[in-house]
C-alpha positions as a Markdown table, in Angstrom:
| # | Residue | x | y | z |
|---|---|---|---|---|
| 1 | Unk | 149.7 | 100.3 | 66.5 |
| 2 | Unk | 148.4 | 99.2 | 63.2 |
| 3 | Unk | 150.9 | 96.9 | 61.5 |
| 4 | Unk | 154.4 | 96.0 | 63.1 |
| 5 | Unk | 157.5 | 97.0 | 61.3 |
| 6 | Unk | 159.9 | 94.3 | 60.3 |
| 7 | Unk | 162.8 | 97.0 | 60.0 |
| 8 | Unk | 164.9 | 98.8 | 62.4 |
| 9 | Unk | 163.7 | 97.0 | 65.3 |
| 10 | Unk | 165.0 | 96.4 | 68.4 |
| 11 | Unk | 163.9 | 92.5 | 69.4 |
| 12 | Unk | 164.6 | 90.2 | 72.3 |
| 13 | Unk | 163.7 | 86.8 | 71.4 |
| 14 | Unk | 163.9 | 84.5 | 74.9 |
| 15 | Unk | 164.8 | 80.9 | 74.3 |
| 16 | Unk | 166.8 | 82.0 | 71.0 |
| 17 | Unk | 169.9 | 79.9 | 71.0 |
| 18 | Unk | 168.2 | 76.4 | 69.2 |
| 19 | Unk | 165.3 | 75.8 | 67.1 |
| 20 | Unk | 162.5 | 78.3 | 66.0 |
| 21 | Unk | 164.0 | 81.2 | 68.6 |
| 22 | Unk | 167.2 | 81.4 | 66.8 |
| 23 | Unk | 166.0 | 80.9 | 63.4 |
| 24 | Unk | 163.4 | 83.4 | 64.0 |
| 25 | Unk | 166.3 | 85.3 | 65.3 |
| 26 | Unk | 168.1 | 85.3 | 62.2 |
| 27 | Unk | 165.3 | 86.1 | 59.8 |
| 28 | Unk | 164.9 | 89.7 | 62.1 |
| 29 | Unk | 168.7 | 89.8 | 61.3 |
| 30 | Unk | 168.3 | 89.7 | 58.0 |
| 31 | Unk | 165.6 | 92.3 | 57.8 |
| 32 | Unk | 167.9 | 95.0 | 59.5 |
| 33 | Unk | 167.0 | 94.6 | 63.2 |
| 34 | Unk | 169.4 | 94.7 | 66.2 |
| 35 | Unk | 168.5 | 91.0 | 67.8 |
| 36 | Unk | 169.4 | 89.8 | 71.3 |
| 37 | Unk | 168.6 | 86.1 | 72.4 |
| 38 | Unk | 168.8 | 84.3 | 75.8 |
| 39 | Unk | 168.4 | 80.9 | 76.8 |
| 40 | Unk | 169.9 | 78.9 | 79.4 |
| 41 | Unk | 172.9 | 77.0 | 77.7 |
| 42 | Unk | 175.7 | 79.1 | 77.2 |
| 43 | Unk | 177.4 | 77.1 | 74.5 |
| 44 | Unk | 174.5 | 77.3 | 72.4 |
| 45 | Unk | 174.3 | 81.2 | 73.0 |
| 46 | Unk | 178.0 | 81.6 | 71.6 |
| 47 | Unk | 177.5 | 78.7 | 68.9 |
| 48 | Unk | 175.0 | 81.6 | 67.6 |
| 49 | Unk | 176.7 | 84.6 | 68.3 |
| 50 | Unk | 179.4 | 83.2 | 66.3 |
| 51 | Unk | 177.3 | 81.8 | 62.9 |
| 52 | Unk | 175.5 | 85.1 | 62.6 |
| 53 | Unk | 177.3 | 88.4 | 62.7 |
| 54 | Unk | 175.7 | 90.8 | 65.1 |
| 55 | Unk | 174.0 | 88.7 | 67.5 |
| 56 | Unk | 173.6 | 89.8 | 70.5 |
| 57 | Unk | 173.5 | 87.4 | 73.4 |
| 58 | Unk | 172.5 | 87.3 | 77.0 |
| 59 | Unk | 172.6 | 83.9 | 79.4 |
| 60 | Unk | 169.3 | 83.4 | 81.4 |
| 61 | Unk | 167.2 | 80.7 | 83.0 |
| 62 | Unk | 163.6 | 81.5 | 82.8 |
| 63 | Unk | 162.8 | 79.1 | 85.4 |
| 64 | Unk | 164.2 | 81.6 | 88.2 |
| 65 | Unk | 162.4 | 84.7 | 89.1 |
| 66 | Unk | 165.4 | 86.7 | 89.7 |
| 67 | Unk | 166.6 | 85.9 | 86.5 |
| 68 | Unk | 164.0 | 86.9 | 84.9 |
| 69 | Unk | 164.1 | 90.2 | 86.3 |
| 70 | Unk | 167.7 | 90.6 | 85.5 |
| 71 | Unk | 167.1 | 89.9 | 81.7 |
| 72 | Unk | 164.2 | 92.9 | 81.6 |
| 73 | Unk | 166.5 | 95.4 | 83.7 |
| 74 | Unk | 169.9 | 94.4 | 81.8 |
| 75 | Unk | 168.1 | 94.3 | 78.4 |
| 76 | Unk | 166.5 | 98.3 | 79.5 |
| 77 | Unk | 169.9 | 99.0 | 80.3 |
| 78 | Unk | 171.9 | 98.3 | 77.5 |
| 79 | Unk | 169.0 | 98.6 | 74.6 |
| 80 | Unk | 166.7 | 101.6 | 75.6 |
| 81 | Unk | 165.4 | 101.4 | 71.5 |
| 82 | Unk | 164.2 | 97.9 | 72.0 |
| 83 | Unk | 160.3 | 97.4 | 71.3 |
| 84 | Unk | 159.3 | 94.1 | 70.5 |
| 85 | Unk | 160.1 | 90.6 | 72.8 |
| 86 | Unk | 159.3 | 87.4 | 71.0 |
| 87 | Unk | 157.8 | 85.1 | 74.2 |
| 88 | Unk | 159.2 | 81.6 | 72.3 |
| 89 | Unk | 161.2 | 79.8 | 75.0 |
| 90 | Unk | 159.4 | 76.5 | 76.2 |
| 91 | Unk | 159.6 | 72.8 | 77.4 |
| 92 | Unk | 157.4 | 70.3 | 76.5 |
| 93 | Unk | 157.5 | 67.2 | 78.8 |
| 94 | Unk | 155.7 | 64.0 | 78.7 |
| 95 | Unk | 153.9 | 63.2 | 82.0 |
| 96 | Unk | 151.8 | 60.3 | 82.9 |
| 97 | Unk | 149.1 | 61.6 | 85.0 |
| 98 | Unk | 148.4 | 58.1 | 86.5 |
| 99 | Unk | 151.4 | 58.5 | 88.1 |
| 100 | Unk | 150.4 | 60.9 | 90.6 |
| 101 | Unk | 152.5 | 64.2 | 91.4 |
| 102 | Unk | 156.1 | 62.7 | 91.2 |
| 103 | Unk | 155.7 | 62.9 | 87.3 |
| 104 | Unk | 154.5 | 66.1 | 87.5 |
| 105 | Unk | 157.2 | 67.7 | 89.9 |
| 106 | Unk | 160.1 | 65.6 | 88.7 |
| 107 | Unk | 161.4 | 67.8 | 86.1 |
| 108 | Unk | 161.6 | 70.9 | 84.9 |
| 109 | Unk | 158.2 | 73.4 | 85.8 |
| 110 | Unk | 156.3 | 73.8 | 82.2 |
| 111 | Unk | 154.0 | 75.9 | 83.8 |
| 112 | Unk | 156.7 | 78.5 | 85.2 |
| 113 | Unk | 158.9 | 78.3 | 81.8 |
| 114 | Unk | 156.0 | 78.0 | 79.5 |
| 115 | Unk | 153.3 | 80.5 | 80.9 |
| 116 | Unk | 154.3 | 82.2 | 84.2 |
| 117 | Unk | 157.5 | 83.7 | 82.8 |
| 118 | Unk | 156.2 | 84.7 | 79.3 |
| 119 | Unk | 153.4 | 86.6 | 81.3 |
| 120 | Unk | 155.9 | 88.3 | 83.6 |
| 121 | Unk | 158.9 | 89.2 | 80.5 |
| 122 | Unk | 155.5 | 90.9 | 78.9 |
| 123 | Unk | 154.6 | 93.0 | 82.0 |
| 124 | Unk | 158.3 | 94.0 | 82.6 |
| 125 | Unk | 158.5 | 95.4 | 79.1 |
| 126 | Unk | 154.9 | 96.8 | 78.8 |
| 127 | Unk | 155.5 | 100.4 | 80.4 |
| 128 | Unk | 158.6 | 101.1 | 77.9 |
| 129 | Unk | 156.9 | 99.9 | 75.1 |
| 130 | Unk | 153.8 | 102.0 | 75.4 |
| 131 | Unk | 156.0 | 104.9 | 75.5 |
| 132 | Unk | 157.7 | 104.1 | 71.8 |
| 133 | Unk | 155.9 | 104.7 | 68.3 |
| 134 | Unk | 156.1 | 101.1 | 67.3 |
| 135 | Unk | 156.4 | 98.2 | 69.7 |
| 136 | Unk | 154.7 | 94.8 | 69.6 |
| 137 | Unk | 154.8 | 91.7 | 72.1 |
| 138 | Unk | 155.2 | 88.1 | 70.4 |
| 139 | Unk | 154.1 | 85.3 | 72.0 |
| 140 | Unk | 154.6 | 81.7 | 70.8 |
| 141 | Unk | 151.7 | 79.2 | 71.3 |
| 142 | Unk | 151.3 | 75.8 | 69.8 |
| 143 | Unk | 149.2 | 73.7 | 67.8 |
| 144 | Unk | 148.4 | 71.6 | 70.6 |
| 145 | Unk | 146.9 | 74.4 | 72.3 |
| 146 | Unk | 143.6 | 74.3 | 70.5 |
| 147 | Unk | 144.3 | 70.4 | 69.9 |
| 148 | Unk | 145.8 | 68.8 | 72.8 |
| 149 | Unk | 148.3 | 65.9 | 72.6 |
| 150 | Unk | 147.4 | 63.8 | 76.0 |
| 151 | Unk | 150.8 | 62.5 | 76.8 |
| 152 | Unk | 152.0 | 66.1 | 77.1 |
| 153 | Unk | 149.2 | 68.1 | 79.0 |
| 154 | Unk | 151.3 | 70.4 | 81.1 |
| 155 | Unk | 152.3 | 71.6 | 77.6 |
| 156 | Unk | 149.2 | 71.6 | 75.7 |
| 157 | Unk | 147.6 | 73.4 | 79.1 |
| 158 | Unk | 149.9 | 76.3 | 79.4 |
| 159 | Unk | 150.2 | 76.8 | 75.3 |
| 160 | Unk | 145.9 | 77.5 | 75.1 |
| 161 | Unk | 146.9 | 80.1 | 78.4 |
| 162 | Unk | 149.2 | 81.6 | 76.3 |
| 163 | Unk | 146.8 | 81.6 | 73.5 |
| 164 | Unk | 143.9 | 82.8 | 75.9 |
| 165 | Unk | 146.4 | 85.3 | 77.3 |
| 166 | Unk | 147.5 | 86.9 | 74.4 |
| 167 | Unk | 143.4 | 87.5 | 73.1 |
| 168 | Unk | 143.3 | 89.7 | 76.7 |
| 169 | Unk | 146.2 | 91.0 | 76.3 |
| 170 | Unk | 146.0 | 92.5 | 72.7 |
| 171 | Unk | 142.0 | 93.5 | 74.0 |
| 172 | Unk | 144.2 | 95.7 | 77.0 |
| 173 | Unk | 146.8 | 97.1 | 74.9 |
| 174 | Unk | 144.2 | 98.1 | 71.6 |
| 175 | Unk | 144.5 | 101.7 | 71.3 |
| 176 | Unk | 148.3 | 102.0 | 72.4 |
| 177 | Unk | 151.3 | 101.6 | 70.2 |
| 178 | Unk | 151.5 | 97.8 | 71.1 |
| 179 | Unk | 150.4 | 95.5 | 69.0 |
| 180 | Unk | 150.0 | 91.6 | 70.4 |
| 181 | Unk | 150.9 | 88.7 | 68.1 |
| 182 | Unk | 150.5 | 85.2 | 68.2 |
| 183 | Unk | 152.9 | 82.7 | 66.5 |
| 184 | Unk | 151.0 | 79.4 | 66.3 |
| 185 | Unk | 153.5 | 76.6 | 65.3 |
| 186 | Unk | 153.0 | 73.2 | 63.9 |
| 187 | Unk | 155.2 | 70.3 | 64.7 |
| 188 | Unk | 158.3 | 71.6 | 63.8 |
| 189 | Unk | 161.8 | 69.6 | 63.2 |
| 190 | Unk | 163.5 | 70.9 | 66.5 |
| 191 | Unk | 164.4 | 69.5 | 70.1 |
| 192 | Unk | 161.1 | 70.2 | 71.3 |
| 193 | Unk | 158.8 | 67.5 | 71.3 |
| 194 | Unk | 161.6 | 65.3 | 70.0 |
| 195 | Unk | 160.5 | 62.8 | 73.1 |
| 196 | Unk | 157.0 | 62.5 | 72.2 |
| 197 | Unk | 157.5 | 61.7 | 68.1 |
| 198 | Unk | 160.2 | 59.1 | 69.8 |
| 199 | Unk | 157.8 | 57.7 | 72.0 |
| 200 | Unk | 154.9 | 57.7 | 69.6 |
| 201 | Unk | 157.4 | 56.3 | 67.1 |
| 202 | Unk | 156.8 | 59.4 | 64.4 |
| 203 | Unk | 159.4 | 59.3 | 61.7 |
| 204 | Unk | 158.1 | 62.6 | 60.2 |
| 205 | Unk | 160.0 | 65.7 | 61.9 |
| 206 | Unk | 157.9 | 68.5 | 61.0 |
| 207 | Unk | 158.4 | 71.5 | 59.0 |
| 208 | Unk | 162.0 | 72.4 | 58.7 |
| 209 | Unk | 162.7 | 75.6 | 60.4 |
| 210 | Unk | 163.6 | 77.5 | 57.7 |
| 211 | Unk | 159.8 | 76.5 | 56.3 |
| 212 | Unk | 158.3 | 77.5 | 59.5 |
| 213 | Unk | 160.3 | 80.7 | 59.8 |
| 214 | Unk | 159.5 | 81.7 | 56.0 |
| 215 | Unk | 155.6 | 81.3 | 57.1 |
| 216 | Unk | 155.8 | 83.5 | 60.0 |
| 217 | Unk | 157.8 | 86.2 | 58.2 |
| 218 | Unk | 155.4 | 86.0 | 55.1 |
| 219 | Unk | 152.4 | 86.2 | 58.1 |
| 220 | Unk | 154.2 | 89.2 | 59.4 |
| 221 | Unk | 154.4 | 91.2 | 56.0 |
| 222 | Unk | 150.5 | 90.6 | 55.6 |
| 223 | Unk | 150.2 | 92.0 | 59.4 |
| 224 | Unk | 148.2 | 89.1 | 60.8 |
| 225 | Unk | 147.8 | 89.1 | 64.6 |
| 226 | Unk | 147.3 | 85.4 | 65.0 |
| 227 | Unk | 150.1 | 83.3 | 62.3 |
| 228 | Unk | 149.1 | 79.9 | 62.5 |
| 229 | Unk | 151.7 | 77.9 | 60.4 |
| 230 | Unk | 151.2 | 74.7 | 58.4 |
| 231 | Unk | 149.1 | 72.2 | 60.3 |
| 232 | Unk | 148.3 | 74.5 | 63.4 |
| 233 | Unk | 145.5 | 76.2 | 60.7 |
| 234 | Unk | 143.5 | 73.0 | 60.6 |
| 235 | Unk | 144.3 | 72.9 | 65.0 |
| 236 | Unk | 143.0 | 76.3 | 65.4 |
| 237 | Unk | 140.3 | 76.1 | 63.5 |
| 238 | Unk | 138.9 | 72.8 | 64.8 |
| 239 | Unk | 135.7 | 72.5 | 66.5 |
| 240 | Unk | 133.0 | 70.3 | 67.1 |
| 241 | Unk | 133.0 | 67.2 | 65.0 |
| 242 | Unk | 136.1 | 68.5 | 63.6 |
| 243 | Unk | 137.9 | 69.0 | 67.2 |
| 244 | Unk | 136.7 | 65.0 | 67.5 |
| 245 | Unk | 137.9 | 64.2 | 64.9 |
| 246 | Unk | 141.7 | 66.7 | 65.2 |
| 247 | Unk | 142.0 | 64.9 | 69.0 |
| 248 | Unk | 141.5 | 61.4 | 67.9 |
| 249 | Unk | 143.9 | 61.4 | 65.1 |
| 250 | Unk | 146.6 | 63.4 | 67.6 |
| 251 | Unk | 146.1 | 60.9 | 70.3 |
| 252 | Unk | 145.7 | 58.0 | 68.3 |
């Protein structure tokens, strides 16, 4: 696939009732799309469905396997058009590493939410989207996957896999009718990550989401494969001197 369509898609975006997911949501329901989102709080889902006309909505914990599963079967099911997933849910937790494996294993697994499951909702929609005449997988790194933030390195880890990830996984797919983007996000004024400015004591929030949103539709039109939003550019781009000089100011 050349360039991705932004009309008369048929998109799941995972982790779609808060933040980025749902206003990401929103902009594909603007352009014409049909739109399902999932995520795990079902308040939030129906908060959503009820704000924009059209929504479609589906309850499901990434963290579990089975669920997982379910969501890629149900979503078959029900919406045999669809042919693009947007890979955005994630948690970002700060761990001391000092601390051993208790800080690790006492909260939710970034690794299975951030990394395992976004490789396994790709696989299970691979095969149907090879078969259509435009399809495109979506995944959402970070920032801090080419610069990492050292109070959050489960994060930062599984965000440069996903980046890493997605490089093999567009090399795999070149030649079919699936093209693989990356959406590379900044700090953006969300829950995510609303521990660490807290912590740090960072009064700035981030690009709104309606700025970040507008960035990754405008990156969309001009068919880029790898959108790196606001401050992520600089991130992405850093090496060397520069990456000194990106990790120091990050972890300062």
């Amino acid at each position: 696939m050349d360039t991705m369509k932004l009309k008369r898609n048929t998109i799941l975006v995972t982790g779609g009732g808060t933040g980025i997911g749902l206003s990401l949501a929103e902009a594909f329901i603007k352009e014409g799309n049909t739109v399902i989102i999932c995520g795990r709080r079902i308040d939030r889902l129906e908060k959503a469905r009820k704000n924009i006309p059209g929504l479609h909505i589906r309850q499901c914990d990434l963290l579990k396997k089975d669920e997982r599963e379910e969501l890629a079967g149900w979503a078959l099911k029900e919406f045999p058009d669809i042919n693009v997933i947007v890979n955005n849910a994630g948690i970002q937790r700060i761990i001391d590493l000092k601390a051993g494996i208790d800080d690790i294993t006492g909260g939710d697994d970034e690794i299975e939410v951030n990394l395992k499951a976004l490789i396994h909702m790709s696989a299970y929609f691979i095969p149907h989207f090879i078969k259509k005449k435009h399809a495109a997988i979506i995944n959402v790194s970070s920032g801090l996957g080419f610069v990492p933030m050292a109070m959050a390195p489960i994060y930062c880890a599984t965000k440069a896999a996903v980046h890493s990830y997605s490089v093999s996984l567009r090399q795999q797919l070149k030649g079919t009718s699936v093209e693989v983007i990356e959406i590379i996000p900044p700090m953006v004024d969300t829950e995510l990550g609303k521990g660490s400015r807290d912590e740090r004591g960072i009064t700035f929030r981030g690009l709104s989401t309606d700025e970040f949103t507008a960035e990754v539709m405008a990156g969309l039109e001009e068919n880029e494969v790898e959108i790196a939003v606001g401050m992520a550019k600089g991130l992405r781009n850093a090496s060397g001197k520069d990456f000194d000089e990106a990790f120091s100011r990050m972890n300062g």
